[in-house]
FIVEXDREN-562792 format. One record per residue (C-alpha): residue number from 1; y, x negated, z negated. Coordinates in steps of 0.1 Angstrom, whole numbers, m for minus. Layout:
REM FIVEXDREN-562792
+-----+-------+-------+-------+
| seq |     Y |     X |     Z |
+-----+-------+-------+-------+
| NUM |     Y |     X |     Z |
...
+-----+-------+-------+-------+
***
This chain:
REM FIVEXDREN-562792
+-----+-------+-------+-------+
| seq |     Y |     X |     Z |
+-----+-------+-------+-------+
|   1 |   m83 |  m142 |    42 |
|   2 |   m69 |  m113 |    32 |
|   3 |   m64 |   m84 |    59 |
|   4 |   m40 |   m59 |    45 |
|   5 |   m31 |   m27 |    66 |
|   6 |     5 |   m13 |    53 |
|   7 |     8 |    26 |    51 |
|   8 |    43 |    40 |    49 |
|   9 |    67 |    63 |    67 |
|  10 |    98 |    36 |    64 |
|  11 |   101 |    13 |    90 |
|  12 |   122 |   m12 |    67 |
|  13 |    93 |    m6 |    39 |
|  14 |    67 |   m16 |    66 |
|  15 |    85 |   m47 |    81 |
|  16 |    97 |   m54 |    45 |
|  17 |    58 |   m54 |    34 |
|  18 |    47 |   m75 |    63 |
|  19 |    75 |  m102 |    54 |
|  20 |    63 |  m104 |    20 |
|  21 |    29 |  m109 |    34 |
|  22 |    37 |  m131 |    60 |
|  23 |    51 |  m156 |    31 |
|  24 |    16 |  m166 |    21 |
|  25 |   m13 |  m178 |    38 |
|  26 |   m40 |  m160 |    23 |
|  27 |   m27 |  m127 |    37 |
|  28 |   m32 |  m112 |    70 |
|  29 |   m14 |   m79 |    82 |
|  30 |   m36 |   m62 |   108 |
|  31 |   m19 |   m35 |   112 |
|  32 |     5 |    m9 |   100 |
|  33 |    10 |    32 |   102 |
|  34 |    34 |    57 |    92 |
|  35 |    13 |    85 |    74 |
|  36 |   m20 |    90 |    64 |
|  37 |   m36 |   103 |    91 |
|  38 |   m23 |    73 |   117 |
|  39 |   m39 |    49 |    93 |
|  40 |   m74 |    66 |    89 |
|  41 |   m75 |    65 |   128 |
|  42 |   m62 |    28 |   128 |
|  43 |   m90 |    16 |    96 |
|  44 |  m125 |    13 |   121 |
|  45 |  m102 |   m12 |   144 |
|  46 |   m82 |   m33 |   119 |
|  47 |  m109 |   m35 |    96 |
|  48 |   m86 |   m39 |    63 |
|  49 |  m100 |   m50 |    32 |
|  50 |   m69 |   m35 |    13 |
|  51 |   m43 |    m9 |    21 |
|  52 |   m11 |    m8 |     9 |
|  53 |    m4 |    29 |     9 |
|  54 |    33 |    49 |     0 |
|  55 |    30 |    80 |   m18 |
|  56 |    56 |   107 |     2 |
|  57 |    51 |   107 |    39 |
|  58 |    47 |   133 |    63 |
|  59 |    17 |   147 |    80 |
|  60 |    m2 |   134 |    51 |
|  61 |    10 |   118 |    20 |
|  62 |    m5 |    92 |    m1 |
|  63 |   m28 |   112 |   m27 |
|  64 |   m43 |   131 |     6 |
|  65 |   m46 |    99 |    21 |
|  66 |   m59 |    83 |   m12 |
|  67 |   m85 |   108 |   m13 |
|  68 |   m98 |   107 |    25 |
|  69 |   m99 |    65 |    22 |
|  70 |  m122 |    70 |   m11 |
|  71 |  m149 |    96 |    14 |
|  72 |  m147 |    75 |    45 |
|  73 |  m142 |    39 |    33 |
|  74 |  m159 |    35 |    m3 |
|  75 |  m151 |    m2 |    m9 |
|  76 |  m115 |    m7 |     5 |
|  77 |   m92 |   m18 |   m20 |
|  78 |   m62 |     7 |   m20 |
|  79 |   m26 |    m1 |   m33 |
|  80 |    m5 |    27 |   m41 |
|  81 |    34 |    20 |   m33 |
|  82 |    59 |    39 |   m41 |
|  83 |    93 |    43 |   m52 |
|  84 |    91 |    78 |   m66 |
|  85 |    63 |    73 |   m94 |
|  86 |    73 |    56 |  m129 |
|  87 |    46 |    38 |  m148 |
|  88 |    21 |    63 |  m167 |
|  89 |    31 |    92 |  m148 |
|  90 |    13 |   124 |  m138 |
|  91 |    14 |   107 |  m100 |
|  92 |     0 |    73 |  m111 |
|  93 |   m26 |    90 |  m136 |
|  94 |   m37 |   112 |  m103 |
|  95 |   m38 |    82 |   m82 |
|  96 |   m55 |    63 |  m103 |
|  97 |   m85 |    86 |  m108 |
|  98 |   m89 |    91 |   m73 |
|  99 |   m98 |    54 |   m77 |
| 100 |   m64 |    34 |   m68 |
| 101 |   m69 |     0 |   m79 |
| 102 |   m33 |    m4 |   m87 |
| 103 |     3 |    17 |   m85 |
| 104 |    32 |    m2 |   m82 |
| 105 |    72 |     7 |   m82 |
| 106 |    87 |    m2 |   m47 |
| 107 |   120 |   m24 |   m57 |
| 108 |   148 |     4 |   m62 |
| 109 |   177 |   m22 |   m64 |
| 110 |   183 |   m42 |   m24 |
| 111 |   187 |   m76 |   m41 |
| 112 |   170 |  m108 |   m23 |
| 113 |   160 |  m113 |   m64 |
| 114 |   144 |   m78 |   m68 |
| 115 |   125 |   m78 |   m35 |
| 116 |   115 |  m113 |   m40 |
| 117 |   101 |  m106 |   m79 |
| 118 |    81 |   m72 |   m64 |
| 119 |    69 |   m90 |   m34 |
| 120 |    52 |  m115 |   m61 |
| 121 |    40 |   m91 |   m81 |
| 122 |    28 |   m75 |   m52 |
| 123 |     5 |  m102 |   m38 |
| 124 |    m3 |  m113 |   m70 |
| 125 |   m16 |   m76 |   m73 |
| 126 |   m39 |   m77 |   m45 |
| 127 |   m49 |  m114 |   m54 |
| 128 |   m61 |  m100 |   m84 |
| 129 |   m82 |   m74 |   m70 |
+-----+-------+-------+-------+
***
């Protein structure tokens, strides 16, 4: 199993992530927080073994948050989600070597298709990990 923690400041983005993990078995979504610093104080009780984590949030955003996940919590997989960052980009190289495993676009367009085609990419992502 699969226990994924879902860090972003949207509601819809959260409930939208936990759908997408909800549609296969392997996944488990034990919990969920809307900054950075909600999510470190959530980790030690949900015990995750990877964090999907948006980029621009408040109180603290996803490279702060990035960077206290790598001090506190070595081995967790991290997922960087955003809608912001384009592939190659300054952000993604920056998240990346603060030791991401992967950065993915968040679906820009509101199709069922679009949402459906990231959310596979998305778990097949984090299968891959």
């Amino acid at each position: 199993m699969i226990r994924v923690m879902i860090i972003d400041d949207s509601i819809l983005a959260r409930k939208a992530l936990e759908k997408t993990f909800q549609t296969d078995p392997e996944f488990e979504v034990v919990g969920m927080a809307g900054n950075g610093r909600e999510a470190l104080e959530k980790i030690p009780q949900c015990t995750p073994t990877v964090v999907t984590c948006d980029l621009e949030m408040p109180v603290m955003d996803g490279v702060e948050t990035l960077m206290h996940l790598r001090q506190k919590h070595p081995g967790l997989k991290v997922v960087i989600l955003s809608s912001l960052t384009q592939p190659n980009s300054k952000k993604e190289q920056i998240c990346k070597n603060l030791g991401a495993h992967a950065v993915l676009a968040k679906p820009m367009e509101h199709s069922n298709l679009k949402v459906a085609e990231k959310g596979l990419e998305i778990l097949s992502t984090i299968k891959g990990l």
